[in-house]
Residue frames relative to the residue before (quaternion, step in Angstrom):
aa qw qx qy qz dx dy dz
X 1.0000 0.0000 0.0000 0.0000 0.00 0.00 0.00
X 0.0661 -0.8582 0.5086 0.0198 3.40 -0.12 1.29
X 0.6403 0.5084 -0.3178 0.4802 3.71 -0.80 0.36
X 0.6172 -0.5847 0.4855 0.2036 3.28 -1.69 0.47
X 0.5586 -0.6498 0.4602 0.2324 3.66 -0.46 1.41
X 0.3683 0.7891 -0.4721 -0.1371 4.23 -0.12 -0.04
X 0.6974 -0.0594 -0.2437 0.6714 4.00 1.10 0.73
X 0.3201 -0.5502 0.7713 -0.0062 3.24 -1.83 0.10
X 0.3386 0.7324 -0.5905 -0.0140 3.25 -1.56 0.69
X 0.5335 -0.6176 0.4827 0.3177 3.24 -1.37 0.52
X 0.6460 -0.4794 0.5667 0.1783 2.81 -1.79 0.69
X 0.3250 -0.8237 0.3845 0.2607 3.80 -0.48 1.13
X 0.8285 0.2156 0.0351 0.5157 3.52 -0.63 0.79
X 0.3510 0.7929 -0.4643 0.1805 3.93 1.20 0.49
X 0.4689 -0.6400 0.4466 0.4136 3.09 -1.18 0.47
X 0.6027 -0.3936 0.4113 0.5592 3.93 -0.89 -0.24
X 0.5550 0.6042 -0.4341 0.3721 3.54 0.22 -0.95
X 0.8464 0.0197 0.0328 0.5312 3.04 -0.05 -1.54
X 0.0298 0.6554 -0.7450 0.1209 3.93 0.24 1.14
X 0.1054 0.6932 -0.7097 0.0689 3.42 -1.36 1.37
X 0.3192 -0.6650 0.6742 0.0358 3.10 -1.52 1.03
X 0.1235 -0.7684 0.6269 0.0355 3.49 -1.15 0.87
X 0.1961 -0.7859 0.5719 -0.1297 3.24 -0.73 1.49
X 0.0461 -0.8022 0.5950 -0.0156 3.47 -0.94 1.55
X 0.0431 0.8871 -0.4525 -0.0805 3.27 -0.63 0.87
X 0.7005 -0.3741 0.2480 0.5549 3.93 -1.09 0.03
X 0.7180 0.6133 -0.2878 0.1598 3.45 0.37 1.10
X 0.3358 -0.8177 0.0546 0.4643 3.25 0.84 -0.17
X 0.3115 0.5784 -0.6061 0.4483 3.58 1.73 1.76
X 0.1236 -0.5715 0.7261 0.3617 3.01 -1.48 -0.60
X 0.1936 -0.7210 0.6183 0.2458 3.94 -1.35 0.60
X 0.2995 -0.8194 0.4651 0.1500 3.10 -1.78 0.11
X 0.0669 -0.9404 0.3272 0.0643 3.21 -0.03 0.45
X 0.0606 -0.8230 0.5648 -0.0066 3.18 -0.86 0.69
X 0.7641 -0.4107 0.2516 0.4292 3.74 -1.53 0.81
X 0.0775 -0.7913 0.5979 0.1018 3.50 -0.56 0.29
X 0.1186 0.7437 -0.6232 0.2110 3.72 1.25 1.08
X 0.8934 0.1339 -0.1298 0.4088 3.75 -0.95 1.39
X 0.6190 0.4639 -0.2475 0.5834 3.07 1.51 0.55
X 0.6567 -0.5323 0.1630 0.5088 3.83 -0.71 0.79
X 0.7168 -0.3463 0.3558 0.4895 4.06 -1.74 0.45
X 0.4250 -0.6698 0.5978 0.1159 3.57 -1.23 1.08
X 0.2941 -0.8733 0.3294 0.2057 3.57 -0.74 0.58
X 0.3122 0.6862 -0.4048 0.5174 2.81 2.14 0.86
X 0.4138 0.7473 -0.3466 0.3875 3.84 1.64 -0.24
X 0.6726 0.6116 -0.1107 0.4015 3.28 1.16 -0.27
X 0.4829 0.7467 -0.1800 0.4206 2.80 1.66 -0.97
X 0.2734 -0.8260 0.4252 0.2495 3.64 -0.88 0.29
X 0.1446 0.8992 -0.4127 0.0113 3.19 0.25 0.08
X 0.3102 -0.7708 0.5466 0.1042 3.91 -1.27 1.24
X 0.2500 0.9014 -0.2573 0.2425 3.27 1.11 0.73
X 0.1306 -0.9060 0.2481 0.3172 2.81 2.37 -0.43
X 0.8704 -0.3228 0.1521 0.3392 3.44 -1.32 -0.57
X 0.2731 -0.7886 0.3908 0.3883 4.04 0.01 0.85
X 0.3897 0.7427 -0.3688 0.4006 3.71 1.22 0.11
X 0.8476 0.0451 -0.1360 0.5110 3.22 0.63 -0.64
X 0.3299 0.5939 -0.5564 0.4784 3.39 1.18 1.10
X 0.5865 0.5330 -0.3011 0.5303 3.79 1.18 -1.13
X 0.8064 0.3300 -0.2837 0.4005 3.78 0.68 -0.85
X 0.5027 0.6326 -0.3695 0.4590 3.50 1.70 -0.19
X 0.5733 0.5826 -0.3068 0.4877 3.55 1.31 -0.99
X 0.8239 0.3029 -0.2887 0.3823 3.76 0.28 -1.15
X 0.5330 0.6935 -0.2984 0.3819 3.45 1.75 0.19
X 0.2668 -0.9015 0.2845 0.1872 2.67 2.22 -0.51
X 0.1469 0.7819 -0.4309 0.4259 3.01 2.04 1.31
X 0.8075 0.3825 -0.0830 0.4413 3.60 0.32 -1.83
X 0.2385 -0.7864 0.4796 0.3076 3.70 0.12 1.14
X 0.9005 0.1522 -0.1592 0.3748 3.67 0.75 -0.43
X 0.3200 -0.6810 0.6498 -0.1076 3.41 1.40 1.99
X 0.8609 0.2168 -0.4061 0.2169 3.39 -1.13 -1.02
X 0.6298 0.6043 -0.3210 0.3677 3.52 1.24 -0.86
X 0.7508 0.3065 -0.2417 0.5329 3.65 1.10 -0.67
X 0.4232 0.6501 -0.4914 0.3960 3.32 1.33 0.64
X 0.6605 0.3659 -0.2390 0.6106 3.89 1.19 -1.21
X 0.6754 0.4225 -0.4362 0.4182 3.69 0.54 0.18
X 0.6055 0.6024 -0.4421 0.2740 3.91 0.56 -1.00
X 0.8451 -0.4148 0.2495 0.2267 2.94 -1.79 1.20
X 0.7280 0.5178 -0.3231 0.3122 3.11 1.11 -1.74
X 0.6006 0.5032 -0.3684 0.5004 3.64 1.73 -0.45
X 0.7582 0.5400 -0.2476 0.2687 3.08 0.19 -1.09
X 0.5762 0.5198 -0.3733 0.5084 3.32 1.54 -0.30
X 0.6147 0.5790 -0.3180 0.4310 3.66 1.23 0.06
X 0.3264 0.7937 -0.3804 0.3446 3.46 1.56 -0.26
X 0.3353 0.7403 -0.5764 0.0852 3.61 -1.09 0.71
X 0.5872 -0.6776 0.3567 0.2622 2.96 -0.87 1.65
X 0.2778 -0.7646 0.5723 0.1028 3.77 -0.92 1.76
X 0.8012 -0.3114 0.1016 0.5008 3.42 0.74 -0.93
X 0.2176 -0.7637 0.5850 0.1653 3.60 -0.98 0.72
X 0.2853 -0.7650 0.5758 0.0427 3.21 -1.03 1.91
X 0.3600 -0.6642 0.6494 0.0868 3.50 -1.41 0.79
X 0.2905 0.7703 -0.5410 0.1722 3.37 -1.00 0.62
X 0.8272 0.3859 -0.1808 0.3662 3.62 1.39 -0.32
X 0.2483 -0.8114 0.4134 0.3303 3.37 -0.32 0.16
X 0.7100 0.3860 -0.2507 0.5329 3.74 1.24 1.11
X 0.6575 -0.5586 0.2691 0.4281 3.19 -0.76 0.50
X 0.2685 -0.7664 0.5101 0.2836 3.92 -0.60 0.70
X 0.3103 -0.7431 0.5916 0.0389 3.40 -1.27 1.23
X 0.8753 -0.0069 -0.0702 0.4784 3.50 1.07 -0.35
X 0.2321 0.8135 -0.5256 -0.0899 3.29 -1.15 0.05
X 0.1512 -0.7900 0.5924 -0.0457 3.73 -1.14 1.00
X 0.4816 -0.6819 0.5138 0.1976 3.05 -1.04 1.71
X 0.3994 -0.6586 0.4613 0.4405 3.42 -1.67 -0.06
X 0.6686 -0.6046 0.0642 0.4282 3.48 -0.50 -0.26
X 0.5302 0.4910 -0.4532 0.5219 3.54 1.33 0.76
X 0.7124 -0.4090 0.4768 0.3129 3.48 1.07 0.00
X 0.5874 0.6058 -0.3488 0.4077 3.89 0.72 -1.22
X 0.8805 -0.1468 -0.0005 0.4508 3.88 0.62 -0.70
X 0.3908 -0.7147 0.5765 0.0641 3.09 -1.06 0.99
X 0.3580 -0.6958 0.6225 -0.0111 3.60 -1.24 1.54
X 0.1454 0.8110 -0.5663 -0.0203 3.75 -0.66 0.29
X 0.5133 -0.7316 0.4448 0.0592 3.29 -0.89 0.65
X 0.2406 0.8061 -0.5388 0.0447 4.38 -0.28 -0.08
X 0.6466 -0.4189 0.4495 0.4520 2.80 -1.95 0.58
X 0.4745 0.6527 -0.4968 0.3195 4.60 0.44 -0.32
X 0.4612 -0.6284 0.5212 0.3476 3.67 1.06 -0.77
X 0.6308 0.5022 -0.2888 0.5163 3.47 1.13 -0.10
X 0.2370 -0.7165 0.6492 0.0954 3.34 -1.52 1.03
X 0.2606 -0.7709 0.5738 0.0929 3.86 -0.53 1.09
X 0.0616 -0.6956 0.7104 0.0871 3.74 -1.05 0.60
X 0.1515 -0.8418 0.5089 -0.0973 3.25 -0.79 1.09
X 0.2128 -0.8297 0.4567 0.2402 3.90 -0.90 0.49
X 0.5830 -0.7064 0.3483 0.1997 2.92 -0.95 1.19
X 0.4926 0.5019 -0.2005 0.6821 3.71 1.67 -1.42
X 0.9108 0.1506 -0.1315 0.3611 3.92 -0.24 -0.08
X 0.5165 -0.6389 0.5419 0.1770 3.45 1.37 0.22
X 0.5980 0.6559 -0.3187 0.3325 3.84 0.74 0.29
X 0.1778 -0.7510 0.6018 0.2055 3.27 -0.97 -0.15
X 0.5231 -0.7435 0.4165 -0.0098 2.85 -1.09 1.89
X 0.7540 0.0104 0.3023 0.5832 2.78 0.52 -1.92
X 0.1274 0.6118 -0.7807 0.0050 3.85 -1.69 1.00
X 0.3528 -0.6914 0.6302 -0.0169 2.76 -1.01 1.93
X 0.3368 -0.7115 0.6167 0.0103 3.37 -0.90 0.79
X 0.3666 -0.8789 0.2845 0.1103 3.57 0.79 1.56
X 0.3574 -0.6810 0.5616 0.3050 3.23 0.90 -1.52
X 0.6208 0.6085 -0.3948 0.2974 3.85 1.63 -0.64
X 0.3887 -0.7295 0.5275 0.1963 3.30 -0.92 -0.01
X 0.6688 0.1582 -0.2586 0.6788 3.76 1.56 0.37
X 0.6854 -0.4388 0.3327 0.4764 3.50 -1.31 -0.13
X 0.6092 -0.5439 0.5247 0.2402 2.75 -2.01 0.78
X 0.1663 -0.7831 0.5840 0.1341 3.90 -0.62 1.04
X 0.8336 0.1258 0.0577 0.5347 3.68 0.80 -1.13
X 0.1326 0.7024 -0.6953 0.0748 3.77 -1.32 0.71
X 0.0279 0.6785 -0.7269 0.1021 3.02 -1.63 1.08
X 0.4980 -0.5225 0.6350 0.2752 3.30 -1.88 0.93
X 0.2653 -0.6898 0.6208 0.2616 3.58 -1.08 0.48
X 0.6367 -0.6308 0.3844 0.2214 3.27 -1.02 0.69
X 0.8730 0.1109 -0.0249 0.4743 3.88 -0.77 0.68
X 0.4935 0.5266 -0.4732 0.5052 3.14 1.41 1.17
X 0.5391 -0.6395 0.4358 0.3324 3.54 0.83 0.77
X 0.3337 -0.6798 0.4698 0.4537 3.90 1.90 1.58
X 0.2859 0.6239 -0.6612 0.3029 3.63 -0.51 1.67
X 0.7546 0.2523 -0.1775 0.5792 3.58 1.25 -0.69
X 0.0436 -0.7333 0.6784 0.0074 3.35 -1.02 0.92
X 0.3664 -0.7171 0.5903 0.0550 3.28 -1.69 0.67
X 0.0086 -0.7773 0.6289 0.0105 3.69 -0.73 0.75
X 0.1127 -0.6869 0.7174 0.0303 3.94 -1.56 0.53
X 0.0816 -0.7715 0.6253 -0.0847 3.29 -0.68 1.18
X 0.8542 -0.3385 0.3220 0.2282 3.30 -1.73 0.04
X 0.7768 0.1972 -0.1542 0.5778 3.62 1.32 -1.44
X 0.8476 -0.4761 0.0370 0.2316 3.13 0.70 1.80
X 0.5698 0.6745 -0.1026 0.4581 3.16 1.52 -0.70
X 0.2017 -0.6980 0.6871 -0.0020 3.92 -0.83 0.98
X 0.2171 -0.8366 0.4969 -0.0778 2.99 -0.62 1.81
X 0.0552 0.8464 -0.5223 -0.0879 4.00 -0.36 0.15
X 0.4532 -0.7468 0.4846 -0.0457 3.23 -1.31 1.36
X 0.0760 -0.7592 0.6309 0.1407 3.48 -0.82 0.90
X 0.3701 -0.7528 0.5300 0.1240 3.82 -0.12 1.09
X 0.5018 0.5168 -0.3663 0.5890 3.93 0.97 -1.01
X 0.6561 0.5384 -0.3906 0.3567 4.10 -0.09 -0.16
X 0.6877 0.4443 -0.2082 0.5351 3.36 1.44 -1.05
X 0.5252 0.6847 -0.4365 0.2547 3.82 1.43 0.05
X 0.6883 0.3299 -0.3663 0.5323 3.60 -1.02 1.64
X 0.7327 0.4783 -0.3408 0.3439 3.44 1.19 -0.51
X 0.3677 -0.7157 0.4556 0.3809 3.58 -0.66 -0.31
X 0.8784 -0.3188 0.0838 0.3461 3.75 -1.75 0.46
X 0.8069 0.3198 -0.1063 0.4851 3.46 1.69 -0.76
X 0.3554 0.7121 -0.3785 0.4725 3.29 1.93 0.88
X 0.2466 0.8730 -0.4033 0.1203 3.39 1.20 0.32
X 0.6508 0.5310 -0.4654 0.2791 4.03 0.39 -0.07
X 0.0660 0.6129 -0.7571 0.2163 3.00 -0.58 1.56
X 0.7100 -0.4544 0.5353 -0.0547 2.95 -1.89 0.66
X 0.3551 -0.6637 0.6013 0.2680 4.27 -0.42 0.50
X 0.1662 -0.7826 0.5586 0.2190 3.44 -0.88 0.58
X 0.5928 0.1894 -0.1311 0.7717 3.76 1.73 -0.22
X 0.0778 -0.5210 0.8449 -0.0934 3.85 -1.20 0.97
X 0.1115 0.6673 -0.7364 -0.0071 3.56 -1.84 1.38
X 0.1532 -0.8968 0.3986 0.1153 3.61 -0.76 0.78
X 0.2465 0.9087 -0.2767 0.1920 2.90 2.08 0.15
X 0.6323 0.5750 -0.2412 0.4598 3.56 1.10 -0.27
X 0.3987 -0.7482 0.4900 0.2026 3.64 -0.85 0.55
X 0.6533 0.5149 -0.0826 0.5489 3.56 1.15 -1.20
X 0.5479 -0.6058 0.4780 0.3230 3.48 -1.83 -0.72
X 0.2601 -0.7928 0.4777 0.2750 3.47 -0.07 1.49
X 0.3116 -0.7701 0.5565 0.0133 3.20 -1.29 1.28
X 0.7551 0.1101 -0.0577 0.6437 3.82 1.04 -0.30
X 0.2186 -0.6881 0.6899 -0.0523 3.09 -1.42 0.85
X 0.0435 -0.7837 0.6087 0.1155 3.71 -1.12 1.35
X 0.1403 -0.5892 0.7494 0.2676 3.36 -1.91 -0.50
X 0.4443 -0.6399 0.5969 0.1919 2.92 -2.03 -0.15
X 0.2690 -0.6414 0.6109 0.3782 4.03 0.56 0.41
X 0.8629 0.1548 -0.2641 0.4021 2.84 -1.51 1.35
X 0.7590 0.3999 -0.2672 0.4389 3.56 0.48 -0.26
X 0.0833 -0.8310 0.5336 0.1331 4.03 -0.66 0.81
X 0.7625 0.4800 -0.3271 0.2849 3.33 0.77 0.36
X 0.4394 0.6487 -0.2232 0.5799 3.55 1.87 1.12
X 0.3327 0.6617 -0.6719 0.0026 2.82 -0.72 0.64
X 0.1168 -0.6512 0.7311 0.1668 4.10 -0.99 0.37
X 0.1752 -0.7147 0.6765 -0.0301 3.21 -1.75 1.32
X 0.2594 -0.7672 0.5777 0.1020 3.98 -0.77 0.45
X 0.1374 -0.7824 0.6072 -0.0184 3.31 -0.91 1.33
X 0.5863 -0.5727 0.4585 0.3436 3.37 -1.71 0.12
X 0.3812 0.8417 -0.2194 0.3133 2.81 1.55 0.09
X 0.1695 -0.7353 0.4685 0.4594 3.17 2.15 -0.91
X 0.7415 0.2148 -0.5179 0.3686 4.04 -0.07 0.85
X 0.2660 -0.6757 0.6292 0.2772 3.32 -1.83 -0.36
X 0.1375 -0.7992 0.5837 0.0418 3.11 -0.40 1.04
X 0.5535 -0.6089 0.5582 0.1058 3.21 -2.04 0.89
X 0.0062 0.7500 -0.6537 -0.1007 3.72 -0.22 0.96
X 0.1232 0.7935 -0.5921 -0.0680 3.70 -0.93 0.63
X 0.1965 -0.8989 0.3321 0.2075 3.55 -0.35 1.70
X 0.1945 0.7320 -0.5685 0.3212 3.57 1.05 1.36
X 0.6262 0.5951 -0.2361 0.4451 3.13 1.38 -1.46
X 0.7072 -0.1529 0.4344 0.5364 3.99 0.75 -1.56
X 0.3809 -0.6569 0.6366 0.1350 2.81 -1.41 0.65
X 0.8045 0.2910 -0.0464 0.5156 3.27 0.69 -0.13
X 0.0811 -0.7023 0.7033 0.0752 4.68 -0.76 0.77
X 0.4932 -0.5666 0.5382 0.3823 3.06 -1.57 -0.02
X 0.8277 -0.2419 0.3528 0.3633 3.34 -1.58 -0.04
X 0.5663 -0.4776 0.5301 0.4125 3.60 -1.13 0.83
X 0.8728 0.0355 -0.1565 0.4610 3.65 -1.64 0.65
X 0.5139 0.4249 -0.6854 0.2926 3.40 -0.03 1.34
X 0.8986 -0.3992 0.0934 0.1561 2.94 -1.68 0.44
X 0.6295 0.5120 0.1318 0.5695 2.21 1.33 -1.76
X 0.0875 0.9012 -0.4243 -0.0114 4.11 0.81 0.67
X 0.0163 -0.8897 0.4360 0.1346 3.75 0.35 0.42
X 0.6467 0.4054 -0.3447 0.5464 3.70 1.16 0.00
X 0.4198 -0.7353 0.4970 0.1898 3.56 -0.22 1.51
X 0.1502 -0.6461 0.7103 0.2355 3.66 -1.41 0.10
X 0.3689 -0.7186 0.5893 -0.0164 3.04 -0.74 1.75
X 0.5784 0.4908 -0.3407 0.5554 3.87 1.10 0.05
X 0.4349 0.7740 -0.4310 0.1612 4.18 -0.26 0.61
X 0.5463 -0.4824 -0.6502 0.2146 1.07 -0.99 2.54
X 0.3796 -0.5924 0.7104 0.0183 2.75 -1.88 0.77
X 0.1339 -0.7097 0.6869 -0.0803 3.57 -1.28 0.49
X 0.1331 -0.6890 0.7033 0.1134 3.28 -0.75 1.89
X 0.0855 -0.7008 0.6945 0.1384 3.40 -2.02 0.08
X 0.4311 -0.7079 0.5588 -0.0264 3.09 -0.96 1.64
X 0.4657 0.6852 -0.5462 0.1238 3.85 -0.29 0.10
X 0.6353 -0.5912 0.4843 0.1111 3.59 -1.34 0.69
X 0.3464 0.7919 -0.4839 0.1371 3.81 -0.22 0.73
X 0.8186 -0.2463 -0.2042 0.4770 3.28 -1.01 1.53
X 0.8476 -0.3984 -0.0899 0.3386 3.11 0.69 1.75
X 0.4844 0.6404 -0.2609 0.5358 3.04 2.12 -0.09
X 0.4167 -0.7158 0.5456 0.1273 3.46 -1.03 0.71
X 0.0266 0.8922 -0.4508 0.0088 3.55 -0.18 1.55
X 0.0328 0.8542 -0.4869 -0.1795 3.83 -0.31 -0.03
X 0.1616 -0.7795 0.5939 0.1163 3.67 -0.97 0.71
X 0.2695 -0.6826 0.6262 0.2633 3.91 -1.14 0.07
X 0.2225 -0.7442 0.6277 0.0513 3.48 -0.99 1.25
């Protein structure tokens, strides 16, 4: 596994059997992985980890001590040291910066520095769909929006901008039919949007975070579309006031945080 590790996610809601982790890395695969209970020594077995005993995480949980037991239950060591890479899918032609399951798990969205967002199947290891974005810098964030039958997807990229996808456009075509159109373009940011939320259960939200130091609220009841950072007339609120970016420099890498 070559390259630098930069997100990971879980699979929503997995059985044990098949507990899979999805790992993106400074390259342009993503890998997958999945328990490898009864199958050869995992090379995550190595690993160190101070995570302590999953016994009394299990008895800390029904004590109803640890508010989030369940969360460091699908993460402890005692799994993760069982991890073994199932299969590593290809599809970009840049390093991938994100990806977000939908919410059963069934497909997976990913994001790269190509400008393209991939929709992938989980049951077949395929690739569905490369959407051809329209950005003009890398892709930092993507998410399915929620309760759109995973028809709308979201993307945040580098030249500032929070893109939205109608997926139902691309029906009949195949993985390299990709020219669709935004169905919501926001430009309301100054900076590179780096994270993208939802709300379970809600399709008509999405809230995106810039270096900019705000986060702003795109709701597409309101429009499909804001003007440009510094006009008058601002229609995506910043739900962050005031906010304070910090910019500081550490073993040579360039970090920034919002306070």
């Amino acid at each position: 596994m070559a390259g630098r590790a930069s997100f990971l996610d879980f699979q929503p809601d997995p059985a044990w059997s098949e507990f899979v982790l999805r790992l993106g890395l400074d390259s342009r695969d993503t890998h997958i992985y999945s328990l490898s209970e009864g199958r050869a020594s995992s090379p995550m077995e190595s690993w160190a980890f101070h995570d302590g005993s999953i016994h009394d995480l299990i008895q800390r949980r029904h004590l109803d001590v640890v508010r989030d037991a369940n969360r460091r239950l699908q993460i402890h060591s005692s799994l993760i040291r069982r991890l073994s890479q199932e299969r590593e899918l290809e599809g970009h032609q840049g390093c991938v910066n994100a990806i977000a399951w939908n919410s059963n798990g069934s497909l997976l969205i990913s994001g790269s520095d190509d400008t393209r967002i991939n929709i992938w199947s989980y049951s077949s290891r395929n690739l569905l769909h490369s959407v051809e974005t329209g950005h003009c810098a890398n892709i930092f964030c993507t998410k399915f929006i929620p309760e759109t039958c995973d028809e709308l997807v979201a993307s945040g990229a580098g030249d500032a901008e929070v893109r939205i996808f109608n997926l139902s456009r691309l029906s009949g075509r195949g993985a390299d039919d990709n020219a669709i159109s935004p169905s919501a373009l926001y430009q309301c940011h100054t900076r590179r949007v780096k994270k993208l939320a939802v709300e379970a259960g809600n399709p008509n939200v999405v809230w995106s975070a810039s270096e900019d130091g705000t986060l702003r609220q795109h709701d597409f009841r309101e429009g499909s579309s804001c003007p440009p950072a510094g006009s008058s007339h601002q229609e995506c609120r910043n739900v962050l006031e005031p906010t304070t970016l910090i910019c500081f420099l550490k073993n040579g890498q360039n970090y920034s945080t919002i306070t």
